[in-house]
C-alpha positions in Angstrom: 9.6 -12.2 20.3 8.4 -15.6 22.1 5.2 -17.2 20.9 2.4 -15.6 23.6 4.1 -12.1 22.7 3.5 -12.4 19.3 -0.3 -13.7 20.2 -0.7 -11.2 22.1 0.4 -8.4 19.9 -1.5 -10.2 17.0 -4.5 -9.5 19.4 -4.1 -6.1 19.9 -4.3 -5.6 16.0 -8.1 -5.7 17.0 -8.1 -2.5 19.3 -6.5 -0.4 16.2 -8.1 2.2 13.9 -6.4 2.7 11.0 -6.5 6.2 8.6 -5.9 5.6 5.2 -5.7 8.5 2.7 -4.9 8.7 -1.1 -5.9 6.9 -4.4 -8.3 4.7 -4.3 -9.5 2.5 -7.2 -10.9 -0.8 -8.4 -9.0 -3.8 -9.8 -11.0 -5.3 -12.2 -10.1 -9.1 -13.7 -11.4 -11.0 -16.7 -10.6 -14.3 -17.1 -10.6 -16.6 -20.1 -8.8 -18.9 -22.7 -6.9 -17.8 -25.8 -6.6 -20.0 -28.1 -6.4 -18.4 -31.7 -4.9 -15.1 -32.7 -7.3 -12.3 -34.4 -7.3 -12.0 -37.8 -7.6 -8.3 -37.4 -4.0 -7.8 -35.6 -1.4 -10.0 -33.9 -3.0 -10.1 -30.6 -4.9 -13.1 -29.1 -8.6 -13.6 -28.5 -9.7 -14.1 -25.1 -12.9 -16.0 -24.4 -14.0 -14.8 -21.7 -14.9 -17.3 -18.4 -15.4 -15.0 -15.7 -14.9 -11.6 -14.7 -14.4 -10.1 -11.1 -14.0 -6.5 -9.8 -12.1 -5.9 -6.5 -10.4 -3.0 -4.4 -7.6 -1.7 -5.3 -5.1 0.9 -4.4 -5.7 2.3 -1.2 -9.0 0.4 -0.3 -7.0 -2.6 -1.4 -4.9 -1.4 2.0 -8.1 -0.8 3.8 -8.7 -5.0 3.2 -6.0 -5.8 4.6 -6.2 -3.6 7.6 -9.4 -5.3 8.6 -8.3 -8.9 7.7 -5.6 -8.2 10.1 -8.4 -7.2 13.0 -8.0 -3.5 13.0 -10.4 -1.0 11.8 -9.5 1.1 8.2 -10.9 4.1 8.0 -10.8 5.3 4.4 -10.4 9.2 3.3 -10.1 9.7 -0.9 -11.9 11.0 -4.2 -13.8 9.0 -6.6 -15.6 10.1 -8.9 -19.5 10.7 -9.3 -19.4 7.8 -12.2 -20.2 3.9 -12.7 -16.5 3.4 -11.1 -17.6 5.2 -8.2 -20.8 3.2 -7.6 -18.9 0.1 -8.3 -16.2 1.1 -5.4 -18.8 1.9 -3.2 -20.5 -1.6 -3.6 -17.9 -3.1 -3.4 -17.1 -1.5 0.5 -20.7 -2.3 1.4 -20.2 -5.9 0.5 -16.6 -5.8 2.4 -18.5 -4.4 5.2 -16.0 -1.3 5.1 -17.1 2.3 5.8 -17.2 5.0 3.1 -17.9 8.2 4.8 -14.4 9.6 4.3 -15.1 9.4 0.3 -15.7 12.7 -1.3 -17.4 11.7 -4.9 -16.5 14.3 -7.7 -18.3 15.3 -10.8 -15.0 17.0 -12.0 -12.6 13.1 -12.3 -13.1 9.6 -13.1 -12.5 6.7 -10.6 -9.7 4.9 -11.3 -10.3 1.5 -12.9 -7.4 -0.6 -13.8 -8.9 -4.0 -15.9 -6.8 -7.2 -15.9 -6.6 -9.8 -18.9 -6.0 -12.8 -17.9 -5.6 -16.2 -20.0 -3.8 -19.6 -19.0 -2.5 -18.4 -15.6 -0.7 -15.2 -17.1 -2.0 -11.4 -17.4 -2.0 -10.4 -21.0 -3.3 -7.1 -21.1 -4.2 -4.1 -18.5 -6.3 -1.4 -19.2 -6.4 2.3 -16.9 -9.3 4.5 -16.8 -7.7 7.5 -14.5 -6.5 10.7 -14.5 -3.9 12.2 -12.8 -4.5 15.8 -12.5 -4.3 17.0 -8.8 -7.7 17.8 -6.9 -9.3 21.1 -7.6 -9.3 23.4 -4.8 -13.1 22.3 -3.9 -12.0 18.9 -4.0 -9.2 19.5 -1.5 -11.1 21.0 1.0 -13.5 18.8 1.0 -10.8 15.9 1.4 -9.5 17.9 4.0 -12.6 17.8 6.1 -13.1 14.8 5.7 -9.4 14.0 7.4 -10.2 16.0 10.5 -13.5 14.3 10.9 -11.5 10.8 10.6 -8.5 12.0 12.7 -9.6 12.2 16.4 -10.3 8.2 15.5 -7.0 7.2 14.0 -4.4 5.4 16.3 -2.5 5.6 12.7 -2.4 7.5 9.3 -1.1 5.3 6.3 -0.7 8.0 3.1 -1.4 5.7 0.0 -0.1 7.6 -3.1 -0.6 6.1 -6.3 0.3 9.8 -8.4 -3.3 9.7 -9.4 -3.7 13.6 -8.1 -5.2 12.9 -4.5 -2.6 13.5 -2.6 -0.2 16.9 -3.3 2.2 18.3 -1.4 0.0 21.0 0.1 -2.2 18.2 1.1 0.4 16.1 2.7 2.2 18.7 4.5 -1.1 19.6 6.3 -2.4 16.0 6.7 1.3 14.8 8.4 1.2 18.5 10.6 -2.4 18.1 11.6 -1.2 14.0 12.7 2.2 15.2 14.5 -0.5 17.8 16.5 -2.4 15.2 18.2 0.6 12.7 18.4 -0.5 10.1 15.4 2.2 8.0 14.1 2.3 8.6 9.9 3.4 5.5 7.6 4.0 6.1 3.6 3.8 4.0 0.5 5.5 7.1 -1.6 5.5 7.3 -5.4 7.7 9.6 -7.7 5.6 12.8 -7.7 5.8 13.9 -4.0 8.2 11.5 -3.5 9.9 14.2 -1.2 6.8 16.0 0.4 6.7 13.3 3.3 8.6 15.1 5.6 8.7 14.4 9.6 6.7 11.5 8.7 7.0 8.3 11.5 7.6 5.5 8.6 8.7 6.1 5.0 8.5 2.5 2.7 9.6 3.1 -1.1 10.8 0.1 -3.0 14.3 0.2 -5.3 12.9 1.8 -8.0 11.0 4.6 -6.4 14.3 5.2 -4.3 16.2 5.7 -7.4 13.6 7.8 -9.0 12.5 9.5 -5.7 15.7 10.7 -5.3 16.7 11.1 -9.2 20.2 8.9 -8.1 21.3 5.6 -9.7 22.8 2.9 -7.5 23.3 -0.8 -7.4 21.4 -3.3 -6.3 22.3 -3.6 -2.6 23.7 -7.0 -2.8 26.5 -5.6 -5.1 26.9 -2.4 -4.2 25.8 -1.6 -0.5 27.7 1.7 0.0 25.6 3.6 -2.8 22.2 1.9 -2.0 22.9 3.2 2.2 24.0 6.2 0.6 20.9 6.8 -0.8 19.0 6.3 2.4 21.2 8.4 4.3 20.2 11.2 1.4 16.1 10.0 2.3 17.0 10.7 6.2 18.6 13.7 5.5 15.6 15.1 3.2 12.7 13.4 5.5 13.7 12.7 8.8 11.4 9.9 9.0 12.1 7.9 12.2 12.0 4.4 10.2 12.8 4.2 6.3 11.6 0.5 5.0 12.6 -0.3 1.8 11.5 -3.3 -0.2 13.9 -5.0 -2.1 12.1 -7.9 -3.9 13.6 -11.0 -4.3 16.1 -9.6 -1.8 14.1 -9.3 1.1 13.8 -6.0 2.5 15.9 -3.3 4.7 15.3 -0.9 7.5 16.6 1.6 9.3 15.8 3.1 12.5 18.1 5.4 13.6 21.9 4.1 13.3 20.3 0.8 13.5 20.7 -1.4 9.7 18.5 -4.5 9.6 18.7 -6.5 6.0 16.5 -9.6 5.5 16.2 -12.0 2.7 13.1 -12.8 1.5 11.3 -16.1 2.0 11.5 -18.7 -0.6 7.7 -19.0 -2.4 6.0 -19.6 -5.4 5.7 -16.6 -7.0 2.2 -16.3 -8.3 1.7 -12.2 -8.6 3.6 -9.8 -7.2 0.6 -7.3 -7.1 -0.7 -5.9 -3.9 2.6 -7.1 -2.0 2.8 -3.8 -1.1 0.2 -2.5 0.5 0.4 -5.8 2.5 3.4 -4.7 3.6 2.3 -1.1 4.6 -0.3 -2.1 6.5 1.6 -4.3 8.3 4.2 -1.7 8.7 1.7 0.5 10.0 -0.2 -2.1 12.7 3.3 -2.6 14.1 3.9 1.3 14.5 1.1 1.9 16.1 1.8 -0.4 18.6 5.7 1.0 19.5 7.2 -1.8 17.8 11.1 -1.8 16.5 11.8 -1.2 13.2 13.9 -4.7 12.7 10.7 -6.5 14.1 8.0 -4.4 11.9 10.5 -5.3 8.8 10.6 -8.7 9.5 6.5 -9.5 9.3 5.8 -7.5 6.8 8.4 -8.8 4.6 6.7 -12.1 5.5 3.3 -11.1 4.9 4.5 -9.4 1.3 5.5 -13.0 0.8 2.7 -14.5 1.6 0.4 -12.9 -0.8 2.7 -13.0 -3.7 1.8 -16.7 -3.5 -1.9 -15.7 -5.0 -3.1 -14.6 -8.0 -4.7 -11.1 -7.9 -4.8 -8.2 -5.4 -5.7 -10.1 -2.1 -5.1 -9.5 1.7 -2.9 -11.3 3.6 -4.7 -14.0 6.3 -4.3 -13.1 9.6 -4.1 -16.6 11.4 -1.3 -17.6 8.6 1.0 -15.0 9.2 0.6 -15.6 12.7 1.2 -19.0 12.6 4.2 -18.7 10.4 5.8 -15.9 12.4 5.7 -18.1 15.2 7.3 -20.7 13.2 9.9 -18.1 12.1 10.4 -17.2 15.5 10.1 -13.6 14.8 12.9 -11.3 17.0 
């Protein structure tokens, strides 16, 4: 793609409303110095510098669906607790909307809490459950989808197996997209690993491929026939249009029809591998809704889940850099 193409699509990231539904939650980091261990078990002490709380989880994709000029609009549950609040501050000072939240009395925002001493994370800490939604709770959600929906140029489902989405859920939510014509782009986990069907894009990694589909393979550098295998058995099950798989340090892979792209991934300093993918979904999703080919929508997200990987933290990827080093990759 020349130079003024990819400035051009780049700009029409700005015309784009984006749906996102599933977990959402907060990251929350303290930083410090260890220096001693406690005399009370063999753990250190941290002293703490600083602490930070940030979007995670399917917000965390909302971020980086606005830093890349479209428009998230966010449908989850959080829960009617501190969490909750905190989330909800925390999109008010992101300037992101929150009417698609549903707050319940009945479940607990997900917090996940980040130790961190001397550049490395020591400890993490979940406050979640991961009970599916009550049937209150779903219709509610529900709702709150159709309301978003006549919006959406793009649905991205964001499943974390905390209980928002199930497979009732999903089935309605991709039917109710493929009525009005709405491309649908997942980030899968184990649970409903195969209640995506007829979705438009379906992006596991290795490991939720192997768990997804309960098969063990090689890596696909060694052992290519079982890993294609595997994804002709995804096809099969999902009929997805596009399946983009991330392969970490070996790039990523996609498939659009007979069409087979494999890319390496780009040399970097690996900081923290956390958040790479949602980068890469929302990415994924941008380029869908816009028509684009799958070896083309592979190729910049793989670069953009590079990109971040170079930062400590769950961040979003910055739009004018990936722009400015997809034209240097010179991007087909």
């Amino acid at each position: 793609m020349p130079v003024d193409s990819l400035t051009t699509l780049f700009d029409n990231f700005n015309n784009l409303r984006v749906l996102i539904i599933g977990d959402v939650m907060v990251d929350a980091y303290v930083w410090g110095r260890a220096t001693r261990l406690s005399p009370e078990a063999p753990v250190p002490v941290v002293h703490v510098a600083r602490t930070e709380n940030r979007l995670g989880g399917a917000a965390n994709v909302a971020l980086n669906v606005q830093a890349l000029g479209a428009t998230p609009l966010l449908c989850a549950v959080i829960g009617a607790d501190a969490g909750g609040d905190q989330l909800l501050q925390l999109l008010h000072e992101q300037q992101l909307a929150s009417e698609g939240l549903i707050r319940s009395a009945h479940r607990p925002t997900t917090v996940k809490q980040r130790i961190l001493a001397h550049g490395q994370q020591l400890l993490r800490i979940d406050s979640e459950v991961e009970t599916d939604l009550n049937d209150d709770e779903s219709t509610q959600l529900l709702a709150a989808y159709d309301d978003l929906l006549d919006r959406a140029d793009v649905v991205v489902f964001e499943d974390y197996d905390k209980g928002v989405l199930n497979e009732a859920i999903i089935t309605e939510c991709i039917a109710r997209a493929r009525q009005r014509n709405i491309p649908t782009v997942v980030d899968p986990k184990k649970k409903n690993f195969l209640a995506y069907r007829h979705c438009t894009l379906f992006k596991p990694n290795l490991k939720e491929l192997r768990e997804g589909l309960k098969l063990e393979f090689g890596e696909p550098t060694t052992d290519r026939p079982g890993f294609e295998a595997a994804v002709a058995r995804l096809r099969e099950e999902l009929t997805p249009k596009t399946v983009l798989v991330t392969l970490s340090e070996h790039g990523v892979f996609a498939q659009q029809e007979e069409q087979k792209t494999y890319l390496p991934a780009h040399l970097r300093t690996i900081s923290d591998v956390s958040g790479a993918g949602d980068t890469v979904i929302s990415i994924a999703a941008l380029c869908v809704a816009l028509g684009q080919p799958a070896a083309f929508t592979a190729a910049l997200a793989n670069l953009g889940g590079g990109l971040v990987c170079e930062q400590v933290g769950v961040v979003p990827v910055e739009k004018q850099r990936l722009l400015k080093e997809a034209q240097e990759a010179r991007l087909l």
